[in-house]
N, C-alpha and C positions, 0 to 999 in steps of 0.2 A: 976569287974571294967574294964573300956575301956580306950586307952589312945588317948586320944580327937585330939593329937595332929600328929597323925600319917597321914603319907598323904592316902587320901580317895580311894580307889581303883574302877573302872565302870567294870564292867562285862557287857554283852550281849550272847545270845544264835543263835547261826546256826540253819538254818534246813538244816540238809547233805541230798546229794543224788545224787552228779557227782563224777567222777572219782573211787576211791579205799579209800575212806573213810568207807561206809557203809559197815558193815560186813550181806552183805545180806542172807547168808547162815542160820545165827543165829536165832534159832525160836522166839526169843526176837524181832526180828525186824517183823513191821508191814507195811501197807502201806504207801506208800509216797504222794500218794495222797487221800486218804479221808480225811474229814473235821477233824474227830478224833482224827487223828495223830498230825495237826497243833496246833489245843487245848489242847489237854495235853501235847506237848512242852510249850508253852503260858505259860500255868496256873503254870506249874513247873517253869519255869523261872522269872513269879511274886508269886510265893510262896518265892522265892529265895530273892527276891528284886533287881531283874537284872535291868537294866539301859534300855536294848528295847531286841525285839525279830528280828533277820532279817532273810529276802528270799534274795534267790539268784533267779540269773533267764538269761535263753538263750534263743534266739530269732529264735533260729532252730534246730534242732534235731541234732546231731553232726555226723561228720562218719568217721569209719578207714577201710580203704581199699574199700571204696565202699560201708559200709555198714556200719548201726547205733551200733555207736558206747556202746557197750550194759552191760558199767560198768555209765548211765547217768538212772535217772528219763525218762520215757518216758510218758507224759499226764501230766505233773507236772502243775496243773491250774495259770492261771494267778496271779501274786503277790500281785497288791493291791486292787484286789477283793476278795481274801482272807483276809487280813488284813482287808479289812473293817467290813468283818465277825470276826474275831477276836478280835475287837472293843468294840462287843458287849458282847462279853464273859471274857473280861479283864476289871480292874479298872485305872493300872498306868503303866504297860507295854509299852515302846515306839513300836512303829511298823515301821519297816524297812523293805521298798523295793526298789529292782535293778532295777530301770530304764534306758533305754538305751536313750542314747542323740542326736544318730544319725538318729535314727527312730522313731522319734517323733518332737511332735511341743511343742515350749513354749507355746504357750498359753491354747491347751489341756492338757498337764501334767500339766501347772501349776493349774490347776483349779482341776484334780483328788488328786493332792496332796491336795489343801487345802481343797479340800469338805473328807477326810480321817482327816484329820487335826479337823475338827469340827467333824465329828463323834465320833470320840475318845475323845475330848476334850482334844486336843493340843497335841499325842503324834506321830505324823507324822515325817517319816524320811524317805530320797533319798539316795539311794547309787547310786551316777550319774557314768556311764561307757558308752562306745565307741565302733563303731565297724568299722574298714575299710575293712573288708572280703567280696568280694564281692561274697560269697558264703552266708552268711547273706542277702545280700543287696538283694537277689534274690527273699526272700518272700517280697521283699518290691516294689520290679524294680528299686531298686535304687545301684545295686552292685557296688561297690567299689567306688561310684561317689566321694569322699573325698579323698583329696593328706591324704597323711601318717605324713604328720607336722600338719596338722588341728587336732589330734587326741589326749589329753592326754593319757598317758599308762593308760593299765588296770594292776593289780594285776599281776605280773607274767611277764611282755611284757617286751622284750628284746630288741625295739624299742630303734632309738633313732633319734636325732632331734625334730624341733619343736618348738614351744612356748605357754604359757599357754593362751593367747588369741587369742585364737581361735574358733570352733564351741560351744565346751561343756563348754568354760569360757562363751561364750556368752550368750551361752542359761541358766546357772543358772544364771547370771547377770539379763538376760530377763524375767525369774519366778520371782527375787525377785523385780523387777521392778513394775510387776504387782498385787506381794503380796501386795505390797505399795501403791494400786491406791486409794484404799477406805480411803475417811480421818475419824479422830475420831468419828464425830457424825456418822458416817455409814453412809456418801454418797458416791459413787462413782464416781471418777475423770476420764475422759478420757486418756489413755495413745497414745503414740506415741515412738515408739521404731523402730529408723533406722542403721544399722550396717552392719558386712561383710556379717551375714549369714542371717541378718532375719531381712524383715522390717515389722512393724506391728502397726496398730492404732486402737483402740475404745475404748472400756469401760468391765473391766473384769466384771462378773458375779458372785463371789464366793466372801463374803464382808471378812474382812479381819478378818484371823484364831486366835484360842487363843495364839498359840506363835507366831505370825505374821508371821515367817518363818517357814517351817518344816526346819527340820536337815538337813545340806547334810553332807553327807558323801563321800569320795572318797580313791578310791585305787589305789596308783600308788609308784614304785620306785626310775623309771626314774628322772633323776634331772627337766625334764620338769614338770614330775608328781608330786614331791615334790614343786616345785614353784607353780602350780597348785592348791596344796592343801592349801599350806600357803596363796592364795591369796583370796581362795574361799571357801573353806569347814571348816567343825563343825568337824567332826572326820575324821581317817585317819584309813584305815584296811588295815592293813600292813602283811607281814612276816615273820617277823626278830624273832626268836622264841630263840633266844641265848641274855643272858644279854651282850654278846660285840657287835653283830650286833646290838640289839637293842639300848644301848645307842649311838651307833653312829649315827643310821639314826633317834632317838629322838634329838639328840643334832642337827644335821643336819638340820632337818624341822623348830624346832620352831626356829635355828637365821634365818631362812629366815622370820618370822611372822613381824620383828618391821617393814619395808621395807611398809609393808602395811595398819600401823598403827593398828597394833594385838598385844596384849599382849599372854606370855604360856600360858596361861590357856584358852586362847580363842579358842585352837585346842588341842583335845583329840587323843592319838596317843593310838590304841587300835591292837596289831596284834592278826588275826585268829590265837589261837592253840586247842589242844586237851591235853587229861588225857585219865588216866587208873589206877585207885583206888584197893586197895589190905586192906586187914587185917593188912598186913606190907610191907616193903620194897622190899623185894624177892618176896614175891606175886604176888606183882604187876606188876617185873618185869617179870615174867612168863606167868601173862597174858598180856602182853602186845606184846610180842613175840608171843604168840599167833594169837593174833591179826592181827599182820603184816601178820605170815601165810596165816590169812583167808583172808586177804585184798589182797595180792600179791600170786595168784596161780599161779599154771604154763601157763595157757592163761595169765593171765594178765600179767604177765611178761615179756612174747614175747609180749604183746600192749604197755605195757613201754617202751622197748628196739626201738619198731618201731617208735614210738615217737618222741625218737629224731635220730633215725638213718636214719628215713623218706623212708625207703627200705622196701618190703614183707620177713617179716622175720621167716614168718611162719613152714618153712622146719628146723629149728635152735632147738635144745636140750634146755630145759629150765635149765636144771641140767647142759648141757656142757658150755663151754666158751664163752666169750662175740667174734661176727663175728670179724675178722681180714680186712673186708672191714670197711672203712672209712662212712661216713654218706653222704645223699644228701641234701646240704643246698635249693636248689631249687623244694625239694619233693614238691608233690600235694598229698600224700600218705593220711595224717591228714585232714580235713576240718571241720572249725568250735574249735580247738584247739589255744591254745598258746604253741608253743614246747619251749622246755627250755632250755633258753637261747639259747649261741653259739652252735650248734650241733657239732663240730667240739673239741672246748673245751671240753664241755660237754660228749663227747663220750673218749676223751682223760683221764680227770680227773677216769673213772668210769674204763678206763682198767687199770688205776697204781693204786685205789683202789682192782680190782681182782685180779692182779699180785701178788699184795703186801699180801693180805690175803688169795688169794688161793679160791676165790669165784666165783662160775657157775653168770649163768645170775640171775635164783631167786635170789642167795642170795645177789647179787648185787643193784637189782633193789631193796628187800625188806632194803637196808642197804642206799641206796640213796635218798630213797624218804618217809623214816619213817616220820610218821605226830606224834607222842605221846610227844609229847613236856614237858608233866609234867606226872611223874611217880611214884607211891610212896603207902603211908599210906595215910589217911585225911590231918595226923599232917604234913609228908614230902611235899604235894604239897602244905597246905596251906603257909608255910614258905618260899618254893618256890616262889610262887607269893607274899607274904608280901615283898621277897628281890627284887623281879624282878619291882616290883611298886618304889618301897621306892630308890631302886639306879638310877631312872628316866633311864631302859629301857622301861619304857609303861606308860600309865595311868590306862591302864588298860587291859577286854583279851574279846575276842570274840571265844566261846568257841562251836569249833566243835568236837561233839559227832557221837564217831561211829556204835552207835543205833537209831532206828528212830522207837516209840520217845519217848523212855521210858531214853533214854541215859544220860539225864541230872539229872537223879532224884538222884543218888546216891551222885553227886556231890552238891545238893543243900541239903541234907539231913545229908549229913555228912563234907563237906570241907565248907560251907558256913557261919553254927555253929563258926566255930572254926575263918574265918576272921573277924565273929561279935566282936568271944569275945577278940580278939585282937586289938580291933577299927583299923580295917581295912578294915572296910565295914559296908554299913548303918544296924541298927537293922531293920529301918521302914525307909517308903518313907516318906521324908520332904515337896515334892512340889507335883504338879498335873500335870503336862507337863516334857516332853519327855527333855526340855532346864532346867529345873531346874535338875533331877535329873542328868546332865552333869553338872551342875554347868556352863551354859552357859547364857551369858548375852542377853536379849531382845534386838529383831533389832532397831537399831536407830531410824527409818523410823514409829514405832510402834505405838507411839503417836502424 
């Protein structure tokens, strides 16, 4: 028996492949770019009755010290040319891709989104982000042309300033604008859209999708990027991977929603975490240590430290002591990165974590920047997240796995079971669009 009355929890699936997530070493992992690999994540994650499947995605090759940065996907194919291939091989899996706001036009995104949107039949989703690097801008010739207030945060941005109407508020204002031109009987209406960043007139091409809007999605901290979210996005992909950060930056988002005439539930606050599943508790936790191991080696370790100490640290014992020089807030060492946070803090915080424990730089780096969020048996993570949902730090979890792409399967095969039978999660999918399984209401504009 289920109990009907528990609140409903959304899952979503990652495909990893930046930074020191993927334990590439492990013969369990396959390619990051064949079609194969995308597909049986997919098909596992609607085996599961996940909520959508999302891509990440960079607009250039990243570099540390000069050179490609070489813990990243290198050929990782375009995002929602893959999803639209995954369309076909899926029934109700939403499909989420990273669209950049700055390197593009509303009225081409808006039309790739909704021609994915009718392939799928309605399960189209944007994860809208921002770039002002003009180390980016340079595949485009447009580097750095954007002030640093035009820009919501991305995930991770330790930016600040700004306000949420600006380029990327405008340009989803401007897709949904154009979602809206076509009226009920399937004519289409002329639009006319004039503002700071974009003026634009005619008639869209693409008649209007079956959830009228795809998803957006956005990722940001920052209180700009939190105002941002509450005023514009569907779901929020956050970090807050502790039930006290998370209920504070859950309670924090949604009072900013009534301001814009949104109720809770019209914004799903989902942060990326991970797992690492065991027979039992100590298992788990043994491989999970593991884990960290293979993810943070002694190279990667010195590229963490470099990170944010923004200095060639490369001469440095990975086993000896964190450097005694101070960090460069003005490095050009990283490009194409978000360093974290305050370098200065941040380098501060991690030597009175060594001091205090007695730990070289590995075991530093593997102690700071641990991703394994839920750790346990089936029974310990699913309880986990039944409390993590139910005490409203989430709605739900967007789950990066550090296998590609077999990574999710343990997890829907054995911890998925166990939040059905706790009504904590749907047995079966109830709607056919990407907005119903969010329990997200049809855009006004719709009919």
């Amino acid at each position: 028996m289920t109990a009907p009355t528990r609140k409903q929890m959304h899952l979503a699936a990652h495909f990893p492949g930046v930074n020191n997530t993927t334990v590439w070493t492990d013969p369990r992992s396959k390619s990051q770019i064949d079609f194969s690999s995308f597909e049986h994540l997919a098909r596992t994650a609607e085996r599961g009755r996940f909520d959508f499947f999302f891509l990440a995605e960079g607009l250039r090759l990243r570099e540390h010290n000069g050179r490609i940065h070489d813990l990243d996907v290198v050929g990782r194919p375009e995002s929602l040319t893959v999803l639209s291939a995954l369309a076909a091989v899926t029934d109700r899996l939403g499909l989420a891709a990273t669209v950049n706001a700055t390197f593009n036009e509303p009225y081409e995104l808006a039309r790739r989104l909704a021609t994915l949107d009718h392939l799928s039949d309605g399960r189209a989703a944007w994860n809208v982000v921002t770039s002002s690097d003009a180390f980016t801008g340079e595949n485009f010739r447009r580097g750095g042309y954007l002030d640093q207030a035009d820009l919501p945060h991305v995930l991770g941005s330790a930016r600040t300033g700004g306000t949420p109407y600006t380029r990327a508020a405008e340009f989803v204002a401007t897709a949904r604008e154009l979602w809206d031109t076509w009226a009920p009987d399937g004519t289409p209406r002329p639009f006319r859209h004039q503002g700071q960043h974009f003026t634009i007139e005619g008639e869209f091409t693409v008649p209007r999708s079956p959830q009228g809007h795809p998803v957006v999605i956005q990722a940001g901290d920052s209180p700009e990027g939190r105002e941002f979210a509450a005023s514009a996005a569907d779901v929020v992909f956050t970090r807050h991977g502790t039930p006290e950060a998370g209920r504070t930056f859950y309670t924090d988002v949604k009072a900013r929603l009534a301001k814009y005439g949104r109720q809770p539930d019209d914004l799903k606050i989902m942060p990326g975490v991970t797992f690492v599943l065991g027979d039992s508790d100590a298992e788990a936790q043994e491989s999970a240590a593991e884990i960290r191991r293979r993810q943070i080696s002694p190279q990667n370790a010195i590229l963490a430290l470099e990170q944010v100490w923004g200095r060639d640290l490369s001469s440095y014992d990975p086993d000896g002591p964190l450097p005694e020089i101070d960090p460069d807030p003005d490095s050009g060492l990283v490009q194409g990165r978000v360093r974290i946070g305050d370098p200065l803090a941040v380098a501060a915080r991690w030597r009175a974590l060594s001091e205090a424990k007695g730990l070289s730089i590995r075991q530093t780096v593997i102690e700071t920047t641990g991703r394994q969020s839920f750790i346990g048996s089936p029974e310990t993570v699913a309880s986990e997240l039944i409390e993590f949902v139910s005490t409203d730090a989430a709605d739900g979890f967007i789950l990066v796995p550090h296998l590609t792409p077999g990574g999710l399967d343990d997890f829907v095969d054995r911890v998925v079971p166990l939040l059905q039978e706790r009504g904590a999660f749907r047995s079966e999918y109830t709607g056919s669009t990407l907005r119903s399984h969010l329990g997200l209401a049809d855009p006004v504009g719709k009919d």
